[in-house]
NUROFI-717974 format. One record per residue (C-alpha): residue number from 1; x negated, y negated, z negated; residue in three letters. Coordinates in Angstrom, 1 decimal. Last residue first. Example, Ala and Ser with C-alpha at 12.3 -4.5 7.8 and 13.67 -1.06 7.14 Angstrom:
<pts>
PT num     xx     yy     zz residu
PT   2  -13.7    1.1   -7.1    SER
PT   1  -12.3    4.5   -7.8    ALA
</pts>
This chain:
<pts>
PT num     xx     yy     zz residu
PT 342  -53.9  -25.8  -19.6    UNK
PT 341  -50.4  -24.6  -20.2    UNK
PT 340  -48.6  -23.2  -16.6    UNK
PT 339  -44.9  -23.1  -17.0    UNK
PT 338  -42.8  -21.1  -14.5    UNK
PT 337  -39.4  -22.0  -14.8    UNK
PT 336  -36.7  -18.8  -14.3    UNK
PT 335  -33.2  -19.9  -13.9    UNK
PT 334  -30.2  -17.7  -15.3    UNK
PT 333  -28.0  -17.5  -11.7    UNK
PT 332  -24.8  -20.3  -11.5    UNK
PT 331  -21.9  -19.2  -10.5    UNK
PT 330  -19.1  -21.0   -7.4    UNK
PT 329  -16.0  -18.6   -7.3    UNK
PT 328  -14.3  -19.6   -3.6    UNK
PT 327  -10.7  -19.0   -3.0    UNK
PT 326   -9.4  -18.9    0.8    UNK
PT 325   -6.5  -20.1    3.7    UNK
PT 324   -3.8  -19.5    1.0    UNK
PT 323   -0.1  -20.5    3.1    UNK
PT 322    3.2  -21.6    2.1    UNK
PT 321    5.5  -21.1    4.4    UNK
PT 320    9.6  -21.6    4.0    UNK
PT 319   12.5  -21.6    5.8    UNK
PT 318   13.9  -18.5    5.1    UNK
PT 317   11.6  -18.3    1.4    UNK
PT 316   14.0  -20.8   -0.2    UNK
PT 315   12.3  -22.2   -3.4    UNK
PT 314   15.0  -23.6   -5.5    UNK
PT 313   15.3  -20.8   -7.9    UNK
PT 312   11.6  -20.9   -8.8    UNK
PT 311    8.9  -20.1   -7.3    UNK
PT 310    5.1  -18.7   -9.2    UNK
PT 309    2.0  -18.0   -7.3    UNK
PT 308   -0.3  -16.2   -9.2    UNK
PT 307   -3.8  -15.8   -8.1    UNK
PT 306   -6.3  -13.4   -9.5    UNK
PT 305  -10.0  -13.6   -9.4    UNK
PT 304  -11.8  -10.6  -10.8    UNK
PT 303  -15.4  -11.0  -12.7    UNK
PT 302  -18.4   -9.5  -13.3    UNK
PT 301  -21.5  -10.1  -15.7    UNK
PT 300  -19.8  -12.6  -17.3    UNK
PT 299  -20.0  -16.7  -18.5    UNK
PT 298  -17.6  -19.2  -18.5    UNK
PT 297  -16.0  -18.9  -21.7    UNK
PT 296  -16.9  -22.3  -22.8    UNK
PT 295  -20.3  -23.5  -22.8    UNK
PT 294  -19.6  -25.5  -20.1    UNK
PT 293  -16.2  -26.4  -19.4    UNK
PT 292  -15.2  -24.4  -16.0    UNK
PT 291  -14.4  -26.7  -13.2    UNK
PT 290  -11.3  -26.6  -10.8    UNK
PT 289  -11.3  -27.3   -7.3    UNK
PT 288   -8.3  -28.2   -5.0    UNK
PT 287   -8.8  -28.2   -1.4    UNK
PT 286   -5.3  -29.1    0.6    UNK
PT 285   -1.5  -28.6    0.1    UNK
PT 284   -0.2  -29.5   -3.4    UNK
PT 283    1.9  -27.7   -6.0    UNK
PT 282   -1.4  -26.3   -8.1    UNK
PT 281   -0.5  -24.7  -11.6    UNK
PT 280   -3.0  -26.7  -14.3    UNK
PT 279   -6.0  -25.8  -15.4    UNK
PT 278   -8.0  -22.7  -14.8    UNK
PT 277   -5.8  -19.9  -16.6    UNK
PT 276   -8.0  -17.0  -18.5    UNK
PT 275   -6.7  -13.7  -17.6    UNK
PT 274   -6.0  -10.9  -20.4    UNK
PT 273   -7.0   -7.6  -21.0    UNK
PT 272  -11.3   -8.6  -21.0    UNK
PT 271  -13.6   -6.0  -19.8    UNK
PT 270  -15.9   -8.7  -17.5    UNK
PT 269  -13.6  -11.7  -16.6    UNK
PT 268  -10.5  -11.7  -15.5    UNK
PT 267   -9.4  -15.0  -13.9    UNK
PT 266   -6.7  -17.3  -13.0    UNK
PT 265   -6.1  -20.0  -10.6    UNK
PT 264   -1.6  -20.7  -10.6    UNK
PT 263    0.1  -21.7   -7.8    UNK
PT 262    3.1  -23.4   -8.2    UNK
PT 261    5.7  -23.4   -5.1    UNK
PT 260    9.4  -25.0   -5.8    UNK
PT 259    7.2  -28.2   -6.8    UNK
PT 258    5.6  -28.2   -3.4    UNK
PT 257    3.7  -26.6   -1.0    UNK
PT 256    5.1  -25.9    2.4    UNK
PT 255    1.9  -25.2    4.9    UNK
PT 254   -1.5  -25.5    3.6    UNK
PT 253   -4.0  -23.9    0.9    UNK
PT 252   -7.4  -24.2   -0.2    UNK
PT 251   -8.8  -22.9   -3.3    UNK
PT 250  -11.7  -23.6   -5.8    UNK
PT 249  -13.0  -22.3   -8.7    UNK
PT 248  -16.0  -23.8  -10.3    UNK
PT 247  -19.0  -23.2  -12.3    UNK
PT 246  -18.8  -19.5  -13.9    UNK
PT 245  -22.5  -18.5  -15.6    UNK
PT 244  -23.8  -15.3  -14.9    UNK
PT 243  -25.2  -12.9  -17.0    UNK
PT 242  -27.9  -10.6  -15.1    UNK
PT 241  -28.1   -7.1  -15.2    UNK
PT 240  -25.9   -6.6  -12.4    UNK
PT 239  -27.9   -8.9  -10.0    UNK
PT 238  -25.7   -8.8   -7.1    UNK
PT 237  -23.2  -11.3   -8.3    UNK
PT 236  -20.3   -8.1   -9.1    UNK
PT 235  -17.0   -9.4   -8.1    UNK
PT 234  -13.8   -7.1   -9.2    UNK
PT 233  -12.0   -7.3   -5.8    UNK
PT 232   -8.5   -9.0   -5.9    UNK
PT 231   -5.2   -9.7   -7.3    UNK
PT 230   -2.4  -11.5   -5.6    UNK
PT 229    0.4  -12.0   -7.7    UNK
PT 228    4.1  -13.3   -6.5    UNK
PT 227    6.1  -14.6  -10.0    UNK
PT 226    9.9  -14.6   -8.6    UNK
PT 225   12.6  -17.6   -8.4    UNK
PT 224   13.0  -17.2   -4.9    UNK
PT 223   11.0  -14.5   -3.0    UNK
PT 222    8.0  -14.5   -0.7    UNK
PT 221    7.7  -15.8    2.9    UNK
PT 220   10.1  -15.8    5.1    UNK
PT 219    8.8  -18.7    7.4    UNK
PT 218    7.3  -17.5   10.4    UNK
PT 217    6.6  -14.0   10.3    UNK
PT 216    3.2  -11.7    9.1    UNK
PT 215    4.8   -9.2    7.8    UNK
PT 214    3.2   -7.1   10.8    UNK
PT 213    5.1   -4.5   13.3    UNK
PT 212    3.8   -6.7   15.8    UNK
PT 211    6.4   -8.2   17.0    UNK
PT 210    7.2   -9.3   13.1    UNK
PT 209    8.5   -7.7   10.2    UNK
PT 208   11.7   -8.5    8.4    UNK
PT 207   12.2   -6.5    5.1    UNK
PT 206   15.3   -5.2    3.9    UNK
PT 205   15.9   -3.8    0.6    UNK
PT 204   19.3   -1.4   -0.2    UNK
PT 203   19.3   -1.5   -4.1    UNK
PT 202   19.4    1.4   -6.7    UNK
PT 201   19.0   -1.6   -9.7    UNK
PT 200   22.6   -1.7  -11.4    UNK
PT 199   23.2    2.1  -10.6    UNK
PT 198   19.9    3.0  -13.0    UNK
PT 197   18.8    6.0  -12.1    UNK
PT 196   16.8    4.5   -9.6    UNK
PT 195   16.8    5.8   -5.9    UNK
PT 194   16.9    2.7   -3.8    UNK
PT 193   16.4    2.8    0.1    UNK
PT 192   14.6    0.6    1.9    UNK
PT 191   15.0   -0.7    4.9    UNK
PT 190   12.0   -2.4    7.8    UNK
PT 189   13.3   -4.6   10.2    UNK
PT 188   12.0   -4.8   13.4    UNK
PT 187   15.3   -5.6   15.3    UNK
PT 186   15.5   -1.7   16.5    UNK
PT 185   16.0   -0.3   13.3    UNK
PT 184   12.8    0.6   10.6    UNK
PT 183   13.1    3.0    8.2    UNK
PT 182   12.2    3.8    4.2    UNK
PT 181   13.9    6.2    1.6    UNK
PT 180   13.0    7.0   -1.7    UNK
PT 179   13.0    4.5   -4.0    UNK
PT 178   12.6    3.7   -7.8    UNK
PT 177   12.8   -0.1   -8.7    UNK
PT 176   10.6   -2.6   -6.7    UNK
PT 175    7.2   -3.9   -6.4    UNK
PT 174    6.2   -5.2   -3.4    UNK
PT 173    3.2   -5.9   -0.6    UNK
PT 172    0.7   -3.5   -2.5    UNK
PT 171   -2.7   -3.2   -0.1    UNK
PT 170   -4.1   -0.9    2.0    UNK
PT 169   -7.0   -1.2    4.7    UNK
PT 168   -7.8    2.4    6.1    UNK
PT 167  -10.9    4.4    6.5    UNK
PT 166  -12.4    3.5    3.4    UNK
PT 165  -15.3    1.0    3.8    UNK
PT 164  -16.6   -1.6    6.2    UNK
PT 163  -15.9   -5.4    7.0    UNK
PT 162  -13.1   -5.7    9.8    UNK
PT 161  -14.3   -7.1   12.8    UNK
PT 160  -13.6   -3.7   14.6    UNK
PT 159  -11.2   -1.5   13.5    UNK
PT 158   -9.8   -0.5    9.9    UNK
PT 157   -6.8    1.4   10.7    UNK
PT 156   -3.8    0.0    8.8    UNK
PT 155   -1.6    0.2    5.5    UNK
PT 154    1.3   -1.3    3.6    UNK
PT 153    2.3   -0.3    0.5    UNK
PT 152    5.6   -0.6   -1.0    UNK
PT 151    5.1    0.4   -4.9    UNK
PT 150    7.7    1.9   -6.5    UNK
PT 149    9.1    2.0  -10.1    UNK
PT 148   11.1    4.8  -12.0    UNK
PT 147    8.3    6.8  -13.0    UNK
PT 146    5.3    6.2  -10.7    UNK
PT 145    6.4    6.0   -6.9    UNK
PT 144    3.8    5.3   -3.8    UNK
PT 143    6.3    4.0   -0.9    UNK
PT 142    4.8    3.8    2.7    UNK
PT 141    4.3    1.5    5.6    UNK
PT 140    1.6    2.0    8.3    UNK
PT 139    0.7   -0.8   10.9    UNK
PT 138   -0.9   -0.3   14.1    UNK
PT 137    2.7   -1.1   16.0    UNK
PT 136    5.2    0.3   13.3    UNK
PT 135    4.4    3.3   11.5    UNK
PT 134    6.9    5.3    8.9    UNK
PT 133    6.5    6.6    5.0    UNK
PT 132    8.5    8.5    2.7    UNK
PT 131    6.0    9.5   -0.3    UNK
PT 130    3.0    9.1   -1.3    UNK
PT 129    2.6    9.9   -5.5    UNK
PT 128    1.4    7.4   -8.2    UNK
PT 127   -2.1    7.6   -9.9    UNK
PT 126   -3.4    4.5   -7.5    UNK
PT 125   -0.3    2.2   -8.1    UNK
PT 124   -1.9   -0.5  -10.5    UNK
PT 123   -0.8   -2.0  -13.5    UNK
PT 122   -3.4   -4.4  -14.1    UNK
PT 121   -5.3   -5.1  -17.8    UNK
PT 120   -6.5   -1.7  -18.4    UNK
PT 119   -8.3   -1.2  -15.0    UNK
PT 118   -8.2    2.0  -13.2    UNK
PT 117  -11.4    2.4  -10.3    UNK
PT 116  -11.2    1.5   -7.1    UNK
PT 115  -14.9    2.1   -5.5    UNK
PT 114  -13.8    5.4   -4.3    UNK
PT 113  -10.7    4.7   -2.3    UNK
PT 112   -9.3    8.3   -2.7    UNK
PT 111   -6.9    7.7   -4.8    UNK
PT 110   -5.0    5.0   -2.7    UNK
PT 109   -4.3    8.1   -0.1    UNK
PT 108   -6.6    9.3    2.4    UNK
PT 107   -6.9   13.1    2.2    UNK
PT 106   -8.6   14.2    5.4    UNK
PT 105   -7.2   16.9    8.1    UNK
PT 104   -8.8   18.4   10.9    UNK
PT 103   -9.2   18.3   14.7    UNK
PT 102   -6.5   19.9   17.2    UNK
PT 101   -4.2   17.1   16.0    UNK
PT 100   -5.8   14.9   13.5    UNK
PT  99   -3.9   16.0   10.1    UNK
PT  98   -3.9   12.5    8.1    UNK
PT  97   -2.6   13.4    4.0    UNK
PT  96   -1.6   11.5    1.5    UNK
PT  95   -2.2   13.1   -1.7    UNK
PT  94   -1.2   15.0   -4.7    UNK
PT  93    2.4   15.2   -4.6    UNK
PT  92    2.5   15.5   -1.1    UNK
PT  91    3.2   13.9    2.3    UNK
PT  90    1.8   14.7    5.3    UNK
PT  89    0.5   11.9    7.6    UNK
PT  88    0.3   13.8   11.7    UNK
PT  87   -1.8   12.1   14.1    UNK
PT  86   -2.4   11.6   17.7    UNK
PT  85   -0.9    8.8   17.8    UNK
PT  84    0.8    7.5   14.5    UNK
PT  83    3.4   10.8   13.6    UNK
PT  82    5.7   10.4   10.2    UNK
PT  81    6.1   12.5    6.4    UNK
PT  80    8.9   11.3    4.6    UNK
PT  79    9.7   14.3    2.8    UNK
PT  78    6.7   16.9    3.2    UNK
PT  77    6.0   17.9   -0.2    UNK
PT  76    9.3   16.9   -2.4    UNK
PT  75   10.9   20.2   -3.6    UNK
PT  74    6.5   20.7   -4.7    UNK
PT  73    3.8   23.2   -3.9    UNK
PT  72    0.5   22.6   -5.1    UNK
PT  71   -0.5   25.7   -6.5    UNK
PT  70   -0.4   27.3   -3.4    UNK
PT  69   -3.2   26.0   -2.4    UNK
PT  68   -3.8   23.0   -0.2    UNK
PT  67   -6.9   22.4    1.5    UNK
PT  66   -6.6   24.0    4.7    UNK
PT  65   -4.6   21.6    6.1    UNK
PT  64   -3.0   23.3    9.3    UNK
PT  63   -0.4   26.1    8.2    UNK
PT  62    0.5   28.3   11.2    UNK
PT  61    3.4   28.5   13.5    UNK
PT  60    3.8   32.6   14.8    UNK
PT  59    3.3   32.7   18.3    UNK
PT  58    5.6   32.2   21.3    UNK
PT  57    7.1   29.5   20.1    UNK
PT  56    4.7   28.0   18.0    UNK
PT  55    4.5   25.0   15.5    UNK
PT  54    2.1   23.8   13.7    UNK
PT  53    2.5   23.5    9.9    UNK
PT  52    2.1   20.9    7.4    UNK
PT  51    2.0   22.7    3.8    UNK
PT  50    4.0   24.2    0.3    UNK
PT  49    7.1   22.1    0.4    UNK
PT  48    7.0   22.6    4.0    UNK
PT  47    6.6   19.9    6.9    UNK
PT  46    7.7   21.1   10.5    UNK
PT  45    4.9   19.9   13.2    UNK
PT  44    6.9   19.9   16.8    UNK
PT  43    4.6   18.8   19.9    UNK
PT  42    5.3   16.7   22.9    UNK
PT  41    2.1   14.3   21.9    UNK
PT  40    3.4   14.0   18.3    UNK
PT  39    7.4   14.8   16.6    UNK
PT  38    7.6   15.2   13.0    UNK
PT  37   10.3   17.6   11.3    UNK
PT  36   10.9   17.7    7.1    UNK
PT  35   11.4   19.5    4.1    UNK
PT  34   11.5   23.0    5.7    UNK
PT  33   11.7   25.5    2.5    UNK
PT  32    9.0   28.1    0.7    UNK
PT  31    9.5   31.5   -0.4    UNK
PT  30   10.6   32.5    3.1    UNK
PT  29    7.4   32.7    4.7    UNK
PT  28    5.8   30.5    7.0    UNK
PT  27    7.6   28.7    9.9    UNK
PT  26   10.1   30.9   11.5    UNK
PT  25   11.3   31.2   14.7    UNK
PT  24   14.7   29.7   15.8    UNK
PT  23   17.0   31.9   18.3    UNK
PT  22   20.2   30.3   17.7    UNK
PT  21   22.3   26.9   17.0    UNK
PT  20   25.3   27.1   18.5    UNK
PT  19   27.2   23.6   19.5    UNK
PT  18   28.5   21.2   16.9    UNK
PT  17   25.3   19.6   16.3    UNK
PT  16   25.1   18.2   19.8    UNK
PT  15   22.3   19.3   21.6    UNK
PT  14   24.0   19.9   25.0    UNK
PT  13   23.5   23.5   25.2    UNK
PT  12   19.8   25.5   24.6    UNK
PT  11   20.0   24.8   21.2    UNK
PT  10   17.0   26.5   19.1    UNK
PT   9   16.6   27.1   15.2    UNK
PT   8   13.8   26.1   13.4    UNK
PT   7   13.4   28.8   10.0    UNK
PT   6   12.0   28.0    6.7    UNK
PT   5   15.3   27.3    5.0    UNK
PT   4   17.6   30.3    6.7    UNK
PT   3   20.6   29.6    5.4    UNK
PT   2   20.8   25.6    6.1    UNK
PT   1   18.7   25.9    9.4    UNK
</pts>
């Protein structure tokens, strides 16, 4: 209650928030407030600044990730925190958080994807801080806040027919000015609420998702007059001691491509800070290769494709669906002849 900040109060009456509130139990001691209440399988988990707890009413409530000291308590631990199944994910300043009822609990936030590592060329949200987050369907949507941006990340169980790794599949799906505040209403659309300190950019954004709690709609794709960049996995050929040479890059797209849509090949290429454009931007639906010039920065022991698809103001994402299907990186492997002198 608003005196008592660790404490759930009861109403036996109607419910209504003019009635009396009484005989609450507290959760944990005093020194630390209720940020925030989740609902799972009939049972009440109240989110402290200092950890998730459990809890009871005829027993005291107990913490339930183990993990967290006390060091680690923040105003902002718990805020946002939401209920997939039989799951609790607890927000904090240093992770996200999955508490498996009656199981355990597992840090699972962007930092703990072990084969992402910082690259100096990308801004990348991996150092940032979970916060405010809600499911719809399989999918999990959360904001993951450095400074005055945020990230919207969007997030599902990795199931079967997906390849294998980390226990979830994230990816960024926006960039956006500082916010704290995400829901969904009962037309599937996702809001989000600004918190810059910057009046002119504290924005109310809404998303439409489809059926399936997915962004993946007819039409509505993208933004007008807005760079969209899609980065992906560093690529190592197998052979890491090996220099490889680059041969082609191609792409195939379909749907509504055209000059309001220019997509733009790019790579990174070993330690480099700055992408090397293939050609010309692409405003055409179908397979489009491009070929490296030999002996001309087109060799690497790793690379990183990156697409950037660039609209401009007369690009109207409502009726509008440009599609990638996939990019291939062909390489040529250093060739051992045998010779046999007689």
């Amino acid at each position: 209650n608003s005196t008592t900040q660790h404490q759930v109060d009861f109403n036996e009456d109607t419910g209504d928030v003019t009635d009396t509130w009484s005989g609450g139990q507290k959760v944990g001691d005093s020194s630390t407030k209720i940020t925030d209440l989740v609902e799972a399988l009939g049972n009440l988990y109240p989110c402290k600044e200092d950890n998730l707890y459990e809890f009871g009413i005829e027993a005291e409530s107990r913490p339930v990730i183990p993990f967290i000291g006390r060091g680690k308590i923040d105003a902002d631990n718990g805020k946002g925190s939401f209920a997939f199944g039989d799951e609790i994910i607890y927000m904090t300043k240093g992770d996200l958080w999955r508490y498996r009822i009656g199981r355990g609990a597992l840090p699972i936030g962007l930092n703990t994807i072990r084969s992402w590592r910082e690259i100096a060329a990308l801004n990348t949200p991996k150092d940032g801080r979970p916060t405010f987050g809600i499911s719809v369907g399989e999918y999990w949507y959360y904001l993951q806040n450095i400074g005055e941006e945020s990230y919207l990340i969007q997030a599902r169980k990795r199931r079967e027919g997906d390849p294998p790794g980390h226990e979830l599949i994230q990816h960024t799906v926006l960039k956006i000015p500082l916010s704290k505040g995400l829901g969904v209403d009962s037309r599937n659309q996702l809001w989000i609420k600004g918190a810059s300190s910057s009046v002119a950019r504290r924005d109310i954004r809404v998303i439409e998702l489809a059926n399936d709690g997915s962004l993946d709609t007819k039409d509505r794709k993208g933004q007008a007059d807005e760079p969209h960049d899609i980065f992906f996995d560093e690529r190592n050929p197998g052979r890491p001691q090996d220099q490889v040479q680059l041969r082609r890059y191609t792409v195939e797209i379909e749907g509504d491509w055209d000059a309001t849509t220019a997509l733009q090949l790019r790579i990174y290429r070993d330690s480099g800070l700055t992408s090397a454009l293939m050609g010309s931007a692409i405003t055409a639906s179908g397979v489009t290769t491009r070929n490296w010039t030999v002996g001309t920065n087109d060799t690497c022991y790793r690379f990183r494709p990156y697409l950037r698809l660039a609209t401009n103001s007369s690009y109207t994402p409502k009726n509008s669906q440009p599609d990638i299907l996939r990019v291939i990186i062909g390489i040529r492997f250093p060739e051992i002849i045998r010779i046999v002198v007689n």
